[in-house]
N, C-alpha and C positions, 0 to 999 in steps of 0.2 A: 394152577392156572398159568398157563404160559405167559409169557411177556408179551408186548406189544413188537418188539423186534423179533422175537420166533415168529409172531402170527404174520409181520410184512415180509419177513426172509421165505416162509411158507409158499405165499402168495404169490411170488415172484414167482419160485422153482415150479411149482405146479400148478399156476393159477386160482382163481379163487373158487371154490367147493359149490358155487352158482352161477345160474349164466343169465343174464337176461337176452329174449329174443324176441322176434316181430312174429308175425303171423303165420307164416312159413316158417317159423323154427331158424332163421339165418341169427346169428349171435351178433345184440348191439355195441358190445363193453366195446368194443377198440371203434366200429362204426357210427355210431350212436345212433342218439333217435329224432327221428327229423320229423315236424309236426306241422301241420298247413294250415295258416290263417285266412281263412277266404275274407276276400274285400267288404268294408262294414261292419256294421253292429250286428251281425248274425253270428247264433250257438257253433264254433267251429266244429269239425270233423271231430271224431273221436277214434283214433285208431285201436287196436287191442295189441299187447304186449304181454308177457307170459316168465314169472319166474320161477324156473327151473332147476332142482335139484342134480348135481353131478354125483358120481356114487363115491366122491371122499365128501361128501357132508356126512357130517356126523349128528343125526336127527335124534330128537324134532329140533325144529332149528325157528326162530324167527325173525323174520325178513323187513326192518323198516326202511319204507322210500321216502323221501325228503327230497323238494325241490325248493330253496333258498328264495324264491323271486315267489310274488304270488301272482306268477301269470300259467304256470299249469294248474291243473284240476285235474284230482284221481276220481274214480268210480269208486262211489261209496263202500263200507264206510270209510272215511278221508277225514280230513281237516282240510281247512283253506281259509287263509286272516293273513295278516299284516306281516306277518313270519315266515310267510311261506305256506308249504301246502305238504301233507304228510300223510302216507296209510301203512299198514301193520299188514304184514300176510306169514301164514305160517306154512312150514312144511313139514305133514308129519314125519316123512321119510322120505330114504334117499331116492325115492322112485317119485314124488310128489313136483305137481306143476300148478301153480295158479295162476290164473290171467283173469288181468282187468285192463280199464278203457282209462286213457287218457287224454287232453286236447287241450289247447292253449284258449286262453280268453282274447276276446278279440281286440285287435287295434293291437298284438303285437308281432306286426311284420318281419321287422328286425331284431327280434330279439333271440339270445343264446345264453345255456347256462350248463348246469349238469346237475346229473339226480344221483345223489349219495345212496347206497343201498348197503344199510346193516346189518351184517348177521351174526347173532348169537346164537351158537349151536349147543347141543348137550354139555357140552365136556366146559363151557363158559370159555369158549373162542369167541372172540371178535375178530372180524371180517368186515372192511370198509373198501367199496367199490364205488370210483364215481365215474358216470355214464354221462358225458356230452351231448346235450340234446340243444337241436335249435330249430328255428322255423324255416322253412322250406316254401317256394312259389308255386302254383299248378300252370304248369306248360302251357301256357293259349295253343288251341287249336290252330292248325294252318289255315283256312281261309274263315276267321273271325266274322260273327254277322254284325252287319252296319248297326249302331247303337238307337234305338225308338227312342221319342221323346220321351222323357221322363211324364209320371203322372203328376200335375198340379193339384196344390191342396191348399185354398184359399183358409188362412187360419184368422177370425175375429176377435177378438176379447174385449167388444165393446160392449156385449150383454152381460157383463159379468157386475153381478153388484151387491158381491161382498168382496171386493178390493184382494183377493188373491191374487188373481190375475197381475196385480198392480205391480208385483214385486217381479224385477227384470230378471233375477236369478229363474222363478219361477218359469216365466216363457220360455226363457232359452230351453230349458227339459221340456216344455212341450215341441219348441220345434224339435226339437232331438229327434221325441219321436215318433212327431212325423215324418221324420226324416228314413226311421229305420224300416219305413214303409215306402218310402216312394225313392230312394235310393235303391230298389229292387224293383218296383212296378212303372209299366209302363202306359202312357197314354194310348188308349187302342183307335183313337181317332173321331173323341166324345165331340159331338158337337157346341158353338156356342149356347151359355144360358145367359135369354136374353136379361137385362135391368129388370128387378121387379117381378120375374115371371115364377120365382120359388121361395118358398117359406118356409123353414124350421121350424121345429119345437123349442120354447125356453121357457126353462124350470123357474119357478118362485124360488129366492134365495134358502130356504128352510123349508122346504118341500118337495119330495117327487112326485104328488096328487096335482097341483095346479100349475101353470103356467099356460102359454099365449104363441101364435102361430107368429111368426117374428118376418116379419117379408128380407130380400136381401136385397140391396139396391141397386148394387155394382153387379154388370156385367161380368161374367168368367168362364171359361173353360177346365174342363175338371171335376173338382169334386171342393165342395165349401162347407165348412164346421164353424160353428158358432163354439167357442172355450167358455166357461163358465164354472163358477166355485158353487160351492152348495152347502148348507150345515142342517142338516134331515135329521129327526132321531135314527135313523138308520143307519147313519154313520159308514156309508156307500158311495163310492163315487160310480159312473156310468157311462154308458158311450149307445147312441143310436142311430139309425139313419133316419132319415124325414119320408114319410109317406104322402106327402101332399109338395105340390100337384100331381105331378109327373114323373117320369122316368127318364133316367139319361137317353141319347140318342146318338146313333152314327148313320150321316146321310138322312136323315129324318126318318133311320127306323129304332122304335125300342130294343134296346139290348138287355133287358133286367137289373140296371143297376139305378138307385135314386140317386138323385144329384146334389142332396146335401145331408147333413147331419147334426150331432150334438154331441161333447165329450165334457161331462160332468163332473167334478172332481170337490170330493169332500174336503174341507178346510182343514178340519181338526184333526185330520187322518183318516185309515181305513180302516175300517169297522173297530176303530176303538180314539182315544182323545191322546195318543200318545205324541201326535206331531205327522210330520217326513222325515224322512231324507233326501233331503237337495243335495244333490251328489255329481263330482266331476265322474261322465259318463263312461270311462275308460282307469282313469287312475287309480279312482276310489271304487274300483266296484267288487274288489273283496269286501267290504263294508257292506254294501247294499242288504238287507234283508226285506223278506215279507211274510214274517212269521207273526202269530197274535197275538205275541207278548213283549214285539219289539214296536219302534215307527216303521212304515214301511217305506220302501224306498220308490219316490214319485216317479220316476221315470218307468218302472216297471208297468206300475200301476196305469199311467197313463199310456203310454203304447199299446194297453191290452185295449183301452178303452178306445182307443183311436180303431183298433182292429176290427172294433165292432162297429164303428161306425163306417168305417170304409166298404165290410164287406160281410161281417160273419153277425148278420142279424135277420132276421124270418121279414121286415120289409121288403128287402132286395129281393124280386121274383125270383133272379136267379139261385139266391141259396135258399130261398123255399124251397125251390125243385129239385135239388141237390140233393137236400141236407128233408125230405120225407122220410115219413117213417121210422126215423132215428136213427139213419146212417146217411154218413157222407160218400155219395154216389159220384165223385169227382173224376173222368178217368186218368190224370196226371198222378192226382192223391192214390190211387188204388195201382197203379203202377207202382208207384214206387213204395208202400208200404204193403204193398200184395193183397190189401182186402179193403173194404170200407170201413172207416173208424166209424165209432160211436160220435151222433152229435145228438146233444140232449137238449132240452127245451129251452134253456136258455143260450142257445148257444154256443156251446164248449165241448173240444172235441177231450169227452171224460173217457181215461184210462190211456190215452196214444201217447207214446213216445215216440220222437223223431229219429230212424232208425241212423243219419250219418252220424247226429250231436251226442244222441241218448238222452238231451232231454223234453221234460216235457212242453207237450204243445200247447195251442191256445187252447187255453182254459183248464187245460193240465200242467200247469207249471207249478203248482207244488207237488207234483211228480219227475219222474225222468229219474237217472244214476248218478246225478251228480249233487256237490253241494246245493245245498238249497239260497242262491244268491239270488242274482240283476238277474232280472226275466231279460231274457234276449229272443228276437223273433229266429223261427228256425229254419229250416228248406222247405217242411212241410206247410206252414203257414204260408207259403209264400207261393206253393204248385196248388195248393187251394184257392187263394184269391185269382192263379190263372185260370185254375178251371170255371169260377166264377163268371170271365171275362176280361179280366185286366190282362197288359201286356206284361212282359219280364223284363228287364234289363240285361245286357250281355255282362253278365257278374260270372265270376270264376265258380262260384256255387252250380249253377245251371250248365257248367262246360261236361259233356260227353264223354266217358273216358273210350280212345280213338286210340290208333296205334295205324303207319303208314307201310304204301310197299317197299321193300328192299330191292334193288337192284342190284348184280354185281356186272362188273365189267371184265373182260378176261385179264388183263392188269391188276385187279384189287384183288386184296387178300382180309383185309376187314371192312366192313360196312357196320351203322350201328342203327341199330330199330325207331326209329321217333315215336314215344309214345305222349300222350296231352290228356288234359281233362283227368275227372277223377277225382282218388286223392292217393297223391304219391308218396312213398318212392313204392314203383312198382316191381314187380316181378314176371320177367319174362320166362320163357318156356318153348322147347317144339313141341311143334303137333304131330303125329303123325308118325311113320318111320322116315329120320334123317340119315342121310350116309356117312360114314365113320369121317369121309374128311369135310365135315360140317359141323360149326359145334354154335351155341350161346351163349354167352352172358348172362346167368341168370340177374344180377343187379343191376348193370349196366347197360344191357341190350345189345352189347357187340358183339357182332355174327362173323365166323374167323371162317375163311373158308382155301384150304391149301390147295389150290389149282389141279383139283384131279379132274378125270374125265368121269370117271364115277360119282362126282358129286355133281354132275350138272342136272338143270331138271326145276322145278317148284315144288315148295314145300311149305307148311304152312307153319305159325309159331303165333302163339298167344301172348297177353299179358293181362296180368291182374293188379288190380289196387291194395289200397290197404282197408277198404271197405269190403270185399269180395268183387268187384264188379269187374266183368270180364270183357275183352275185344280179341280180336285176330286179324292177321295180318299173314300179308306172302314173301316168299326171300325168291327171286330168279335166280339161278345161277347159270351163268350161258354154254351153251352147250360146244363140243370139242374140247381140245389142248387149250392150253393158256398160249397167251400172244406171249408169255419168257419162253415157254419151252424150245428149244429149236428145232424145227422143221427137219426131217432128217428128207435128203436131198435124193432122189433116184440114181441108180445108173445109167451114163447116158452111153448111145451106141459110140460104134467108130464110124458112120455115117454120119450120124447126129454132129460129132465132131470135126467132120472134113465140113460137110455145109456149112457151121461155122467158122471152122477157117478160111473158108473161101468168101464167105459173106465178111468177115473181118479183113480180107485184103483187098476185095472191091470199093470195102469204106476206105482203107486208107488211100486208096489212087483216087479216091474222089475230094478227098480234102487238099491232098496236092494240088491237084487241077486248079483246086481253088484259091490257094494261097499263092500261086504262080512257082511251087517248089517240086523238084520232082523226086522223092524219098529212095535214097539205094534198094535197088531190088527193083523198082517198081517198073509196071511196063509201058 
């Protein structure tokens, strides 16, 4: 077994025997990897990464990654707790590649670290590579759309009476997440509901069979839940909308959506007597579970329940129409997942994975690729409750991945591509056939272009995310010489030259004249 100073002397001279790379194969060890928090409590992006055997590995070899912080997540199998977060990949030979997905938890904007990657090969080498990764912003589009009100969500917890409600930790995770709904949705221009003209459903404290149409007194705009704890042998909590009276309205017409609801929430826990987890929503959310042999963690559980009362319940005409026959006919949702999910009887889009996060959506969240932790709502919950009706918010989630035109000027010599939206860092490209004094950036975007006459003309050049998702875009470059090059000057006659001398000695008898002087020579 070699030493530990043969295996770093090694490493130096020939680098190390694996590579990690992005999507496109570009190598991140000296790069690193740069990961995008979108704004909020939503599942972030999940890029895919790829480690790759060079042909001095000496196979099979095994490859553990470790990220020190627990704010990455690998795609299963993984680890992710207090320690940090860890997965095992193996290569059986020096031809062997495997890629998996990773993505940061969210609420960490600012943060940077690096991911140690060990390898122990046949021959019992060790191999220690670490890889700088940190998060990254999504470029706002150039002309950003002006921001919709936000949705209101009138929240009560004066119907509650078995004193859960009562504990202030408690509310604050309900407004949480309410929040991680209406921090994404937006008011589409609900009319007021007047004092008195809507009533809810509320549960008996120890039953989901009885309770009583509850009126609301206060005047609102929006959307209003009654909070309530519940201890059922069911050991269930619940979320629903109100079907009596009426229906929200815009301008006094119905839109499909009812105007209020209930979010029911079991004392003792969920479907079992073990407790919560009252959990700081961001810090502790390695912690979080909602497995059924653990407490499960309240804030999950409650957002799913708010979800249903907002929008993903067979009251709301509109997701009745939707969500027939057992798929969700949304066409945002069917855009961007390419077909219609399963929505099953209760509600729950069973078997879908959200294709930026990887994990699973509503009512599928003990699915998806990652740890099984804090339910987080995803992009696709959120292009459903648009197609439902609701508005969106201008969140970096929803931004378009866009790329603008190029210009050059006969002067420049680099111009660089702007691309937005997405999720970055992207990868640009030409399209087309470009002319030899034209070239790209694939990282960077900068378009070098040496002043020939053969490169003038339009041409076009793409770029892509780290999602797949693609745009295009044009480069002008103007046509002629460049304004450096100098002008090469004709031959002039010997006529040409006498009319100007003769035109140059009529000017200077004319300035004389003027100056009162009269210049030797002149006539």
């Amino acid at each position: 077994m070699v030493t530990a100073a043969a295996c770093l002397g090694l490493l130096a001279v020939a680098g190390p025997p694996i590579d990690l790379q992005d999507r496109w194969g570009r190598s991140l060890l000296d790069r690193g990897v740069e990961l995008v928090d979108w704004d909020g409590p939503i599942a972030n992006p999940a890029p895919t990464v790829t480690v790759r055997a060079t042909e001095r590995l000496q196979a099979p070899a095994r490859v553990t990654i470790r990220c020190e912080k627990p704010l990455v997540e690998f795609e299963l199998y993984s680890t992710f707790g207090p320690e940090g977060s860890e997965k095992v990949v193996f290569l059986p030979d020096g031809r062997s590649a495997v890629s998996f997905r990773l993505r940061l938890v969210p609420y960490a904007s600012q943060a940077s670290g690096s991911l140690e990657l060990t390898l122990d090969d046949a021959n019992e080498h060790r191999y220690t590579v670490k890889v700088p990764w940190r998060s990254v912003a999504v470029p706002p589009p150039p002309d950003p759309m002006p921001a919709p009100p936000a949705l209101n969500v009138v929240a009560s917890f004066d119907q509650d009476a078995t004193g859960f409600l009562a504990d202030p930790r408690v509310r604050d995770v309900v407004r949480q997440a309410l929040w991680s709904w209406t921090h994404y949705l937006a008011d589409p221009g609900f009319d007021e509901v007047p004092a008195g003209s809507q009533s809810s459903w509320v549960f008996e404290p120890d039953s989901f069979d009885r309770g009583w149409w509850q009126p609301i007194a206060e005047a609102y705009r929006g959307f209003h839940l009654f909070v309530q704890g519940i201890h059922s042998p069911l050991r269930r909590s619940g979320g629903a909308a109100s079907s009596h009276p009426s229906e929200q309205t815009i301008r006094g017409r119905p839109v499909g959506f009812r105007r209020s609801g209930t979010v029911i929430l079991e004392t003792g826990g969920n479907y079992n007597e073990l407790g919560w987890q009252v959990l700081d929503w961001d810090v502790d959310a390695w912690r979080a579970s909602n497995q059924s042999a653990t407490s499960h963690d309240l804030y999950s559980i409650c957002r799913h329940e708010v979800g249903h009362a907002l929008g993903f319940h067979r009251v709301h005409p509109a997701y009745a129409r939707l969500a027939r026959e057992g798929r969700f006919r949304g066409p945002r949702v069917r855009k961007y997942v390419g077909y219609a999910p399963a929505a099953d009887p209760t509600e729950h889009f069973v078997g879908t994975v959200d294709p930026s996060s990887g994990s699973g959506v509503f009512g599928n969240e003990y699915g998806g690729l990652f740890p099984r932790k804090r339910w987080y709502v995803t992009k696709l919950d959120l292009l459903a409750m648009a197609d439902l009706g609701y508005g969106l918010q201008n969140r970096d989630a929803f931004w378009a991945l866009g790329c603008g035109e190029v210009r050059f000027r006969p002067t420049d010599r680099v111009q660089t591509a702007r691309a937005w939206g997405g999720v970055p860092p992207y990868r640009f490209r030409s399209e087309g056939a470009w002319p030899p004094g034209l070239s790209i950036d694939d990282q960077t975007g900068a378009i070098r272009w040496d002043g020939s006459v053969s490169s003038s003309g339009s041409f076009a050049y793409s770029v892509e995310d780290q999602l797949g998702a693609k745009a295009r875009g044009r480069v002008t470059v103007p046509k002629g010489v460049s304004a450096l090059c100098p002008r090469p000057w004709p031959a002039r006659s010997r006529t040409r030259i006498r009319r100007s001398s003769a035109w140059e000695r009529s000017r200077d008898q004319r300035a004389s004249r003027v100056s009162g002087r009269v210049r030797p020579g002149g006539a």
